[in-house]
C-alpha positions, 0 to 999 in steps of 0.5 A: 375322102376323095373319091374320083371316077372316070378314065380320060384320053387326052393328049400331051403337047411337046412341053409335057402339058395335058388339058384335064378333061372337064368332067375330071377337072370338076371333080378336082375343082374341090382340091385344086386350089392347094395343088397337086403332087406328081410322082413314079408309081410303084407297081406299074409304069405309070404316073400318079397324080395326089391331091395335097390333102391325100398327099399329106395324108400319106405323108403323115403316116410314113413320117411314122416309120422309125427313120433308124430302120434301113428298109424303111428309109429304103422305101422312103427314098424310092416312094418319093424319087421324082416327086414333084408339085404341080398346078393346074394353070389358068387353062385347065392344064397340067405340067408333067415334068419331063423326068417324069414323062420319061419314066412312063414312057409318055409321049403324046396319046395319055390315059388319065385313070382315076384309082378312088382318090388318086389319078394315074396317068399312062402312056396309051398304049402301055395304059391298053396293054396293062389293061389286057394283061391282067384282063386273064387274072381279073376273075381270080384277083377280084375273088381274092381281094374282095370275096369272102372264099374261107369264111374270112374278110380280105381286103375291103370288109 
C-alpha cells in the first residue's frame, strides 16, 4: 500500500495546472506511470487525488454493494460525480478540471496534503481554516478514534 507524507504549497495557474512539489512527485514516481483519478471529497471541500492501483482497489469493493438497493446507488453516484482521470505531463504537472476547481473553491494558492495513500488537494485558506477549525476537538477525535478509553480496539487496532 501507498503510503505518502508530506503537506505541499504551490500554486494553480489560470488553466488549472499545479506543478507537483518534487518530493511529492518522488513519492508517486511508482504510480505515476497508470495515472491518476481526481475526484469531490465527501466530507470537506477539497479534492482528492487516487492513485489508479488505490482507485481500482476501492472500485472493487463498491462493485459489491447489491446495485438493487436505492441508498447504495445513492452513494454510488454522489461518491463518483465529477470524477475524472488525470496525468502527470512531461513538466511534472497536473491538470485539475475546471468543474473540479470550482467545487473546491480553488483559486490560485493550493495545499497539496497527503492523507496515507491519497492526496487532497485545497483551496489555502479553506486548507488553514479546516486545520483551525478542528485544532479545538483534536484532542478528543484522536483519544476517540485511536485510544483505547473502555478496554476496547476503535478504529486502527
Amino acid at each position: 500500500m501507498l503510503n505518502l507524507i508530506g503537506t505541499y504549497e504551490c500554486k494553480a495557474d489560470v488553466k488549472g495546472r499545479v506543478m507537483v512539489p518534487v518530493p511529492l512527485k518522488k513519492q508517486l514516481a511508482v504510480v505515476a506511470p497508470e495515472g491518476f483519478v481526481i475526484k469531490r471529497a465527501v466530507f470537506q471541500p477539497c479534492l482528492e487525488i487516487y492513485p489508479m492501483k488505490e482507485w481500482e482497489a476501492l472500485m472493487q469493493k463498491m462493485g459489491e454493494l447489491n446495485r438493487f438497493s436505492r441508498k447504495n446507488n445513492d452513494f454510488i453516484r454522489r461518491f463518483t460525480a465529477g470524477v475524472k482521470t488525470v496525468e502527470l505531463d512531461a513538466a511534472g504537472r497536473l491538470l485539475i478540471p475546471k468543474d473540479l476547481l470550482a467545487f473546491a473553491s480553488i483559486s490560485k494558492e493550493i495545499v497539496l496534503s497527503s492523507a496515507i495513500n491519497i492526496i487532497e488537494v485545497w483551496d489555502k485558506d479553506k486548507y488553514e481554516q479546516a486545520i483551525d477549525d478542528a485544532a479545538n476537538d483534536f484532542a478528543d477525535l484522536a483519544e476517540e478514534v485511536m485510544g483505547n478509553k473502555s478496554g476496547e480496539d476503535h478504529g486502527v487496532s
